[in-house]
Every structure is written in structure tokens, then in C-alpha cells.
TORBA-555032 format. One record per residue (C-alpha): residue number from 1; residue in three letters; x, y, z. Coordinates in nm, 3 decimals. Layout:
# TORBA-555032
NUM  ALA  X  Y  Z
...
***
This chain:
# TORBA-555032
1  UNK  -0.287  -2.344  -2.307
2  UNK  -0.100  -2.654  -2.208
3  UNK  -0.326  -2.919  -2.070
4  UNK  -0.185  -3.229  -1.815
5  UNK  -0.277  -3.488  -1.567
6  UNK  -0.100  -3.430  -1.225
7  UNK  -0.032  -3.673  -0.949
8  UNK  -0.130  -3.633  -0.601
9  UNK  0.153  -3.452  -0.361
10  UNK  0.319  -3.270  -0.610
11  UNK  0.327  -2.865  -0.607
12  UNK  0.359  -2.660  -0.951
13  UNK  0.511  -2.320  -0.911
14  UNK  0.285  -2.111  -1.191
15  UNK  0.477  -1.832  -1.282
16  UNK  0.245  -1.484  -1.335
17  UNK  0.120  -1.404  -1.569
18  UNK  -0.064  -1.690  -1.620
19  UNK  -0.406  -1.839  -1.601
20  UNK  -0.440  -2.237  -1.425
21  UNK  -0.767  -2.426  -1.455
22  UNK  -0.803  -2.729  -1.245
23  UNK  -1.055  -3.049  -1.277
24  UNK  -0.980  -3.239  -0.950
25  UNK  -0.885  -3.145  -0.599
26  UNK  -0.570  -2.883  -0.551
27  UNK  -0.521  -2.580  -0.296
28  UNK  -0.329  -2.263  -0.263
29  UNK  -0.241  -2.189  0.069
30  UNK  -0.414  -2.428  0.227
31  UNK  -0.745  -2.241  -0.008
32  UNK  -0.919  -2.519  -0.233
33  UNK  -0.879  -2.362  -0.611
34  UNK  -1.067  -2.466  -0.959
35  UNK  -0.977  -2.165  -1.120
36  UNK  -0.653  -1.915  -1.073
37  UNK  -0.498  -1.564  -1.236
38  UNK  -0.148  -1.549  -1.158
39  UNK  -0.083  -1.178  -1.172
40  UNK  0.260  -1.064  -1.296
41  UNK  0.513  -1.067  -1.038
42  UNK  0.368  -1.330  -0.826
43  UNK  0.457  -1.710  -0.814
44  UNK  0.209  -1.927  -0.679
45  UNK  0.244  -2.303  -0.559
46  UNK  -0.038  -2.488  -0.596
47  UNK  -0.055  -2.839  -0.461
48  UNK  -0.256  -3.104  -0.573
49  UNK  -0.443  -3.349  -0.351
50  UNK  -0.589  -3.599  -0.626
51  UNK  -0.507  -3.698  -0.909
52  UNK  -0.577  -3.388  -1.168
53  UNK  -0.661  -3.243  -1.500
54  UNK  -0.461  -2.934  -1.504
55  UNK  -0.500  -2.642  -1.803
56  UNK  -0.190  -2.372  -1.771
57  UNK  -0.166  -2.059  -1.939
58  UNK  0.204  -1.986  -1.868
59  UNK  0.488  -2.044  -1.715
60  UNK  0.556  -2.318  -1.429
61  UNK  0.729  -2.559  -1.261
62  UNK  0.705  -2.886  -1.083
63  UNK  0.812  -3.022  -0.812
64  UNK  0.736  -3.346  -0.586
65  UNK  0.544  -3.291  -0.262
66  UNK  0.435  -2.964  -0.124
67  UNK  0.626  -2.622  -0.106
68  UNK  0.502  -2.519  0.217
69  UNK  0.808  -2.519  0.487
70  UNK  0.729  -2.711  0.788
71  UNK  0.806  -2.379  1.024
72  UNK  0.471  -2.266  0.862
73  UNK  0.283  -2.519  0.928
74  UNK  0.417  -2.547  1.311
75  UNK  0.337  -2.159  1.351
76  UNK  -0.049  -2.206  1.188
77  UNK  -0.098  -2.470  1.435
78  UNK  0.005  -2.319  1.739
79  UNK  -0.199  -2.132  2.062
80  UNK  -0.034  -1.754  1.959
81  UNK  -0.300  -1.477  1.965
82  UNK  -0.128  -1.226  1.767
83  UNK  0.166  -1.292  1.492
84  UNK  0.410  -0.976  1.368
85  UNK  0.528  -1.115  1.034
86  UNK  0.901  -0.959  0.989
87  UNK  1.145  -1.013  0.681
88  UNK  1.334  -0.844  0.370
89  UNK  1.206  -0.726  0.054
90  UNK  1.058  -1.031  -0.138
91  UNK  1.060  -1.266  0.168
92  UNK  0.688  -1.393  0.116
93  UNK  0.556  -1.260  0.419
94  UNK  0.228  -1.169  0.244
95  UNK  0.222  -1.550  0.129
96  UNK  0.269  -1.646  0.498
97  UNK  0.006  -1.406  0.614
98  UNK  -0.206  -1.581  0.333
99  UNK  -0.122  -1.964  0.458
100  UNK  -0.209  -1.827  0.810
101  UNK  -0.542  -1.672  0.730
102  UNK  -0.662  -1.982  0.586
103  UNK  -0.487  -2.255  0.812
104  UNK  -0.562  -2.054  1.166
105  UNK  -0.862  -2.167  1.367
106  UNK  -1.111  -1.862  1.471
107  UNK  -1.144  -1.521  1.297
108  UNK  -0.879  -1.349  1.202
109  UNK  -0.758  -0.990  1.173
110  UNK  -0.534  -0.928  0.912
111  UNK  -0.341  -0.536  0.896
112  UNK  -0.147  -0.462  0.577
113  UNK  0.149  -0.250  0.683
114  UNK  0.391  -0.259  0.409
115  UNK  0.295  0.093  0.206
116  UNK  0.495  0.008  -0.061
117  UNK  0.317  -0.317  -0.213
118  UNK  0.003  -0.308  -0.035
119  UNK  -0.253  -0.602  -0.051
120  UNK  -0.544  -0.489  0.139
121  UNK  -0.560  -0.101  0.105
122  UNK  -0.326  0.011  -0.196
123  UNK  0.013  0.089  -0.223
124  UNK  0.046  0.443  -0.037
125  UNK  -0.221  0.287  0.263
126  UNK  -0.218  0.061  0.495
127  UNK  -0.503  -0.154  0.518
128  UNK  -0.738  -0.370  0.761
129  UNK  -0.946  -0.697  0.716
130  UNK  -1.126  -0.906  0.917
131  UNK  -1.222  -1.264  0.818
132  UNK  -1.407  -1.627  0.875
133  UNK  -1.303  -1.790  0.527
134  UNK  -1.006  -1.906  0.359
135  UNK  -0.851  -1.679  0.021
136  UNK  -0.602  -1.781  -0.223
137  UNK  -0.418  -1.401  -0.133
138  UNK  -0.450  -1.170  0.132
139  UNK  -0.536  -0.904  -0.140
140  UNK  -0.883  -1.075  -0.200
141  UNK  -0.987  -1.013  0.110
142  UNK  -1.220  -0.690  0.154
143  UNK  -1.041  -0.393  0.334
144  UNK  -1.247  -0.271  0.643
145  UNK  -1.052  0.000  0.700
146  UNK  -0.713  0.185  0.667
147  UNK  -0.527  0.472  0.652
148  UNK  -0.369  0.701  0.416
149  UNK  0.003  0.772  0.432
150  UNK  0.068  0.862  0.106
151  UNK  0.408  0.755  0.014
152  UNK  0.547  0.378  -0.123
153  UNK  0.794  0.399  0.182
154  UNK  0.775  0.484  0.573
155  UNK  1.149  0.607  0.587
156  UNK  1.083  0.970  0.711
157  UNK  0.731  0.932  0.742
158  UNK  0.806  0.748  1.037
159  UNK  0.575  0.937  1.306
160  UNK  0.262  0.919  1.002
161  UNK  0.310  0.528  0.970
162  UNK  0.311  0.495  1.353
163  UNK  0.014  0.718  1.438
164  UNK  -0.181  0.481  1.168
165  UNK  -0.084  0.187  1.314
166  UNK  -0.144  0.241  1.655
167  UNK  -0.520  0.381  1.526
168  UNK  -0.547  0.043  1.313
169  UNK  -0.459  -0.143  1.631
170  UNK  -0.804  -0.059  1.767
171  UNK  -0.993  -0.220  1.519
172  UNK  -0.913  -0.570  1.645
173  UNK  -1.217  -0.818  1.723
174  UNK  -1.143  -1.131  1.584
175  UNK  -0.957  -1.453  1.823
176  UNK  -0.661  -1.409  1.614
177  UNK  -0.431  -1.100  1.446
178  UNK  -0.182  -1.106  1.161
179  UNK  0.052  -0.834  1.096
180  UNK  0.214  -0.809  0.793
181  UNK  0.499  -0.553  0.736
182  UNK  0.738  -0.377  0.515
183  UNK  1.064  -0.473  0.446
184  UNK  1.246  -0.201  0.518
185  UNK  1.432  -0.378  0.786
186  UNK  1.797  -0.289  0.763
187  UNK  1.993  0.016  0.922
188  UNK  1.946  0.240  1.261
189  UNK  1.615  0.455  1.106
190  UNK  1.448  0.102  1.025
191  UNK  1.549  -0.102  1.397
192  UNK  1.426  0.254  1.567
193  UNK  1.059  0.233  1.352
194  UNK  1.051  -0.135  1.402
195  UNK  1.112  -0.137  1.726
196  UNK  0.838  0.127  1.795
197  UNK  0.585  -0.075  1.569
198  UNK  0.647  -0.345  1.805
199  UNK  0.593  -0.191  2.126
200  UNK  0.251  -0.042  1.989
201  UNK  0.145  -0.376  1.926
202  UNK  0.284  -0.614  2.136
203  UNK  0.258  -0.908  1.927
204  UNK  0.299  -1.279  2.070
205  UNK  0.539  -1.407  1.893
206  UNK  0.744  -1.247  1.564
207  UNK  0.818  -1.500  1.302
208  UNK  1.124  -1.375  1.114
209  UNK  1.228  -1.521  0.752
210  UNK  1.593  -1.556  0.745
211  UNK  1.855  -1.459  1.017
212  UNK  1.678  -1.310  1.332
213  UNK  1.850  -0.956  1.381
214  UNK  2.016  -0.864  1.704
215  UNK  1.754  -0.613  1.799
216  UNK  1.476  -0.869  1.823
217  UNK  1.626  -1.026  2.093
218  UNK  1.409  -0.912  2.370
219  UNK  1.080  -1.062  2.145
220  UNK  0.952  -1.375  2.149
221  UNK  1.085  -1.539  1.806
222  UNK  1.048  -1.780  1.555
223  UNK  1.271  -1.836  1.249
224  UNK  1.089  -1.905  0.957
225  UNK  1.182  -2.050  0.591
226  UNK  1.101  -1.874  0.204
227  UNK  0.995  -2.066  -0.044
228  UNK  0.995  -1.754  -0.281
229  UNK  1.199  -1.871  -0.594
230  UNK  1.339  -1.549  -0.670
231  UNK  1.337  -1.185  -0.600
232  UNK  1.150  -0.912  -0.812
233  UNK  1.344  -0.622  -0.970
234  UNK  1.265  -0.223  -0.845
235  UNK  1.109  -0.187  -1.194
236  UNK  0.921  -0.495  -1.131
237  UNK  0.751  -0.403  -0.834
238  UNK  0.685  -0.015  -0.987
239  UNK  0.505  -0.211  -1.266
240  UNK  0.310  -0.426  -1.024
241  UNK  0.220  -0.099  -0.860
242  UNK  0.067  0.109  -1.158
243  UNK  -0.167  -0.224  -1.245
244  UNK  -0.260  -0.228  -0.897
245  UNK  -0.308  0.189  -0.914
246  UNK  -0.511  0.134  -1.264
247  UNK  -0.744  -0.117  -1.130
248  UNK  -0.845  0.104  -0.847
249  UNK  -0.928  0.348  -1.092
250  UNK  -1.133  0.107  -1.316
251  UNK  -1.462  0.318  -1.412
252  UNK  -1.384  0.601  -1.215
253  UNK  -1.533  0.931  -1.281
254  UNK  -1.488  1.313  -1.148
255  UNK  -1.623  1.451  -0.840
256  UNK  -1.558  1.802  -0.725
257  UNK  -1.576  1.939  -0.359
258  UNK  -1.571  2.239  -0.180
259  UNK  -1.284  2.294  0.065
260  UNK  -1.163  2.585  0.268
261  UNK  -1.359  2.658  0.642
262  UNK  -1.659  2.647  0.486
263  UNK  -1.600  2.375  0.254
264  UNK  -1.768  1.992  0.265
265  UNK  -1.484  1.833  0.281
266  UNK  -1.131  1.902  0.520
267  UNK  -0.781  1.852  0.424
268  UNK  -0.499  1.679  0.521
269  UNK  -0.154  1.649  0.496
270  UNK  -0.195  1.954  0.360
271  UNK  -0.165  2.314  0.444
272  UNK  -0.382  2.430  0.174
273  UNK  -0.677  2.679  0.179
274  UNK  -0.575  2.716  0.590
275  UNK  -0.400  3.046  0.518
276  UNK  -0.522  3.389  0.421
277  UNK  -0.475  3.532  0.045
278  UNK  -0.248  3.736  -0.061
279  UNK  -0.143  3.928  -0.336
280  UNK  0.205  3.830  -0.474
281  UNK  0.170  4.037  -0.820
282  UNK  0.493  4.214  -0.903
283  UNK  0.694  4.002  -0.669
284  UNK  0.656  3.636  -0.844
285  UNK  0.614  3.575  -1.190
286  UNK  0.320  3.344  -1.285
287  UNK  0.132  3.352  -0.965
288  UNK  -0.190  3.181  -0.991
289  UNK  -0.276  3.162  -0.614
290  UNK  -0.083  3.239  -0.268
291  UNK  -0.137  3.253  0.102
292  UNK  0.008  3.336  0.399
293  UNK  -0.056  3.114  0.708
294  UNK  0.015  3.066  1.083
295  UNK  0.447  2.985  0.993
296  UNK  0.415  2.905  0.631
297  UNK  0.379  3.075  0.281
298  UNK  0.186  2.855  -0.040
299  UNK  0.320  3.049  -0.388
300  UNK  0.101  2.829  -0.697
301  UNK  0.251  2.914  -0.981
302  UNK  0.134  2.805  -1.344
303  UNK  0.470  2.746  -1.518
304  UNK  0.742  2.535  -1.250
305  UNK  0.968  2.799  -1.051
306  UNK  1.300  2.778  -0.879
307  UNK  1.358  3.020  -0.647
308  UNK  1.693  3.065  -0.508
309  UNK  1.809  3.057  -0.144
310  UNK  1.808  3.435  -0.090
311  UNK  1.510  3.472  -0.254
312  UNK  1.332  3.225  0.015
313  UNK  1.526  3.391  0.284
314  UNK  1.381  3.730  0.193
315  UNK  1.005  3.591  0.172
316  UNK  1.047  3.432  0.506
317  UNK  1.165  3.776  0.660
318  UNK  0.915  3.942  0.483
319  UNK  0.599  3.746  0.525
320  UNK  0.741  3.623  0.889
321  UNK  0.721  3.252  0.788
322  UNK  0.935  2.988  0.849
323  UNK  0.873  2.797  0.530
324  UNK  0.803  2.907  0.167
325  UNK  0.667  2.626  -0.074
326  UNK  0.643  2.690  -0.419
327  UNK  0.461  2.473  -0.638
328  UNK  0.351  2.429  -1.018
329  UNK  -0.052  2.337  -1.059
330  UNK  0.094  2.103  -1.319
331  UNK  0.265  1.907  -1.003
332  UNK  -0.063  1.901  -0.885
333  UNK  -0.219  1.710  -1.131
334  UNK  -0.238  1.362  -1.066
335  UNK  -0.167  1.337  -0.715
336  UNK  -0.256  1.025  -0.540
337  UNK  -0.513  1.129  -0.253
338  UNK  -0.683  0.924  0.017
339  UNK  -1.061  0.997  0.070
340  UNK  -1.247  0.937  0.420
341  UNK  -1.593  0.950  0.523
342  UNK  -1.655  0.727  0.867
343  UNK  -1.384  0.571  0.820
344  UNK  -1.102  0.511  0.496
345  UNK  -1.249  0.448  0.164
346  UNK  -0.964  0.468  -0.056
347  UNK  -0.772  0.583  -0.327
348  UNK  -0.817  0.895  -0.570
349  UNK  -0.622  1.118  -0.836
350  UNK  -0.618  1.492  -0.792
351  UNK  -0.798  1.649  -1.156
352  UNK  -0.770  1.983  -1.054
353  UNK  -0.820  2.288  -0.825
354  UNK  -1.017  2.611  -0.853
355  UNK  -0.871  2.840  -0.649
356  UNK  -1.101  3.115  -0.669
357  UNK  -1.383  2.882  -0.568
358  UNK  -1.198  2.663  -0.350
359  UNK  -1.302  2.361  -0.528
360  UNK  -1.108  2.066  -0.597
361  UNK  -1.212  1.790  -0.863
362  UNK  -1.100  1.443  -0.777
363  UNK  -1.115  1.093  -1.019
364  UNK  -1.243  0.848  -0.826
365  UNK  -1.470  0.526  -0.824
366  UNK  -1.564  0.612  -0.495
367  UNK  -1.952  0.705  -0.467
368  UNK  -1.987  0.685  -0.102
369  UNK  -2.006  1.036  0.110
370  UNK  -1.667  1.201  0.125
371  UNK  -1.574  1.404  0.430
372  UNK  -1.188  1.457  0.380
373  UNK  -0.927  1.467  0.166
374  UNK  -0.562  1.380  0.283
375  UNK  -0.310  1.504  -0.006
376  UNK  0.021  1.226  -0.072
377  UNK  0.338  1.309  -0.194
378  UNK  0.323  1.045  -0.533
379  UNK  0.216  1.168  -0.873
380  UNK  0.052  0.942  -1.106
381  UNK  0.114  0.987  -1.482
382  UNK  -0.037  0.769  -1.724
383  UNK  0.125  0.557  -1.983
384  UNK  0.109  0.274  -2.204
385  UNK  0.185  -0.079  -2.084
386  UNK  0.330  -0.368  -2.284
387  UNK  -0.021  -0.536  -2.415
388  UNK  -0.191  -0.196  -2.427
389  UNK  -0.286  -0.139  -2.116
390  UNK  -0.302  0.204  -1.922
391  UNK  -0.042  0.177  -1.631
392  UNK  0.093  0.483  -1.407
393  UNK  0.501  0.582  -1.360
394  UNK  0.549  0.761  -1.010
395  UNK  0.677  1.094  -0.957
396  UNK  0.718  1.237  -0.637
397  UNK  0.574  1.582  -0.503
398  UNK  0.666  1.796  -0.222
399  UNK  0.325  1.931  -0.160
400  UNK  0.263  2.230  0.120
***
């Protein structure tokens, strides 16, 4: 650990991962810090306002005066009510959400949109805070509420993402709102689900990072400066992900629940256990469970099948279905869930189904009462990180 006395007005950049003690007066965000875990990924400016002992586990940087762009400061300090954060991958619109939450007078409400490296909720969810005090990351701050979508990115879950947001919407009660957004900003599918994220909530005033795009126009807008250093890789962020994935699951255990109409639990996103049973012996090879429902047909199989085109076609005309999804249990295993009971409580892996009993086991550090179970579309397998540690790689699912 490298040990230093700092000078007032100057900012070091702490690279993650790294650990920063402090003896002296410093802040984050406009958040007084003594102590600070940089978590990989994540650079961190931390000013200091007095002259300093500093102790740094890693890597930094310094620089003379403070980091903070002046457009931030302007926008913290003005009368808006309600603040749409937009910008690219890697912008630092989460850091500007942060330097808002703390430099804002009033309470704030703070909605974590962007699925794919979610602070509040968890990456697949979109989360909700509400808050009095001042954090050193939006991803300290206790999530109120959310909603399960499921996947790291909204493209074609466009209608999903929308229907959460406009339900997260409702949950405002504090004098002032923060949105903070995905960065999926580029191209006709992302202007058409921006543009309908704005008109469900009808922000004051956008503050854009970068070049303001042509479709904003009709907004209220203010250009706004990075001071991000530099831009994480794809595997990067996947890494950041499957930390953030295995401490949700930190001393998690198994807890099974009936489905099915008479079940204790519903589910969603799912059409399983809504259809009736049927027999698919001498038809399918390896059948462990099927069902016929309302326009659909679910064929579980124990060993991955690939059915051709004509052999779909034929089970549609047969069974009167327009859709036939086939699926391996071993797909199954490991599927990132959302659980809900009065409102979201978060994340969970799917350990296994009994299909004769309708029962599905879930792993979980979730205790509280469980009243549904909405199925995603990521897989989680474990695997071994760097130093040792458990991480998850992603695999998607096309579940029924």
C-alpha cells in the first residue's frame, strides 16, 4: 500500500481495483469519504479539500484541481424537477446521477434503467431508490423497488422495458427525480424506444454527454461533459456483471415452490405449467414433460433436440398451435429469475423443476414471502475468476 500527503484541490483518479484510505478531508461526488473500494472497472476521482494523509492500494493518478466539469455543477444547482440522463456506452451517466444525488437539494428519486449494468436492481432489472443522504455510488443506495426484464439489453424487449418504466414512474415522491439510462442510443430501434421512454416520463430537461442527436430536438437540452478516462471492453463489463451476479448470491440457499393453478407462487414470462399434459411418447425422443396450451406447444426434453422445420410444421398442424418450443432441462438450469412478493425483491437462479409435482427449486438469498416467479432469458454458469473467486459467464435461453 503506497502511503502520501496530498494537497488541497487536487483530484486522484484511483483506478479499481483498489482500496484508498484517507486521514483528512476528501469527497467523492460531492460524498465526504475516509475509507473507499474501488471495484474493478470503475475509476473514481476523489478530491481532496485539506491537506491529507492518503493510503492507496492500486492504481491512480493525479491531477491539479477537481475533475468535476462545470456543466455538472451548473445542472446540480439548478430549479429542474426531473433530469433524463442520456449518453453512449461508458459515458458516466451513473457517475452524474451519483454527483446529482448528493449535490441536489430535497429528496431525490433515483430509477436505474440501463438493464445491462445495473446499479440499483441488478443487471437484468431495473431498479428504484429514494433518498435524503449523500453516497459515494448510486449502487449503495437501497433499491425500493424494480422490475424484472430479464435480459442485459432492451433491443427487442422494447414493449417489456416500457411497460416497467411507465409502472416505475408511479413510485415517485421525492422533490426531485433522476433517470438514468442505457446506452443503447444509436440507430432507428434505439431513437423509436428512446423517444417513447421520454414521452412516458416527461422529464424537464435531458442532459446529454457528447453531441445532442437530431431526434432530441423537440426536448429541453443540456450538453454535458465526461470525465471518464477511458472506455471498458465487452469482456470487461461481462466480468463486472458475474461479480455483481455472485454477490447477489452471497449465502444463498434453495427454496422450492409450488406452481401450476393451484400453486403458491405464479409465473411469468413464461408459458409454463398454463397448458394441459400431454403424452408425446413415440413421437419425440427423450421427452421428460409436454403440454399443449391456448396457441403454443412446451416439448422438455432431457438430452438438447433440434427439430427440423417440417418437423415443427407438422406439430403445429397437428396439435393446432402456432408455436412449438423445445427445450433441454439442462437449459434450464441456472436461469436468472426475478422473484416478487408486494412488490420486486430480486434476483434468483433456477435449481430445478419437478414436473410431476409442479415444483420448482430456486437459489436465492431471498427469505421474504415469494408470490411470483418471472422466468429471463440469461443462463448463469459458474466459473473460476482470476484470484479464485466464483464468477458467472452468460448464456442465453429461449425459454417458452
Amino acid at each position: 500500500m503506497t502511503e502520501f500527503e496530498e494537497t488541497p484541490n487536487s483530484t486522484l483518479l484511483v483506478e479499481g481495483k483498489a482500496n484508498v484510505e484517507i486521514e483528512g478531508r476528501a469527497e467523492v461526488f460531492g460524498c465526504s469519504v475516509e475509507r473507499l473500494r474501488v471495484p474493478k472497472g470503475r475509476i473514481v476521482p476523489i478530491l481532496i479539500l485539506e491537506k491529507s494523509l492518503i493510503r492507496i492500494s492500486g492504481n491512480y493518478i493525479r491531477l491539479n484541481g477537481s475533475t468535476i466539469p462545470e456543466s455538472w455543477e451548473e445542472l446540480a444547482k439548478s430549479d429542474f424537477n426531473s433530469i433524463f440522463i442520456f449518453g453512449d456506452v461508458d459515458s458516466g451517466k451513473s457517475s452524474l446521477a451519483t454527483f446529482l444525488v448528493n449535490r441536489m437539494d430535497g429528496s431525490k428519486d433515483v430509477f436505474d434503467f440501463d438493464i445491462g449494468q445495473s446499479d440499483i436492481a441488478h443487471p437484468g432489472a431495473m431498479g428504484y431508490a429514494f433518498t435524503n443522504n449523500r453516497v459515494l455510488h448510486i449502487s449503495q443506495l437501497q433499491m425500493h423497488d424494480g422490475y424484472f426484464i430479464g435480459s442485459i439489453s432492451p433491443a427487442g424487449r422494447e414493449s417489456l422495458c416500457l411497460k416497467a418504466i411507465s409502472k416505475l414512474k408511479n413510485l415517485r415522491r421525492g422533490d426531485k427525480a433522476i433517470f438514468d439510462s442505457t446506452g443503447w442510443v444509436r440507430g432507428r430501434k434505439a431513437r423509436d424506444y428512446k423517444l417513447a421512454k421520454l414521452e412516458i416520463l416527461e422529464p424537464e430537461v435531458i442532459a446529454c454527454f457528447g453531441d445532442i442527436p437530431y431526434y432530441l430536438d423537440d426536448f429541453n437540452t443540456i450538453q454535458v461533459e465526461s470525465f471518464v478516462v477511458k472506455r471498458r471492453s465487452r469482456e470487461l463489463r461481462c466480468e463486472i456483471r458475474g461479480e455483481i451476479y455472485r454477490e447477489k448470491l452471497n449465502d444463498s440457499f434453495i427454496r422450492v415452490f409450488k406452481a401450476g393453478e393451484a400453486g403458491e407462487v405464479k409465473l411469468g414470462n413464461t408459458s409454463l405449467f398454463s397448458g394441459e399434459e400431454i403424452n408425446l411418447e413415440g413421437i419425440i425422443d427423450s421427452v421428460v414433460y409436454a403440454e399443449r396450451g391456448y396457441d403454443f406447444l412446451n416439448v422438455f426434453t432431457s438430452t438438447p433436440q433440434k427439430p427440423s422445420p417440417n418437423v415443427i410444421k407438422s406439430l403445429c398442424e397437428i396439435f393446432e398451435v402456432q408455436e412449438v418450443n423445445f427445450v433441454s432441462i439442462e437449459e434450464l438450469k441456472g436461469l436468472l429469475v426475478g422473484l416478487y412478493g408486494d412488490k420486486y425483491l430480486g434476483m434468483g437462479l433456477l435449481e430445478s423443476i419437478d414436473f410431476e409435482k409442479k415444483e420448482i427449486a430456486i437459489v436465492t438469498r431471498i427469505g421474504e414471502n415469494i408470490r411470483r416467479i418471472d422466468f429471463g432469458e440469461i443462463r448463469l454458469q459458474k466459473l473460476e475468476g482470476h484470484e479464485g473467486h466464483e464468477g458467472f459467464k452468460e448464456y442465453f435461453v429461449r425459454v417458452p
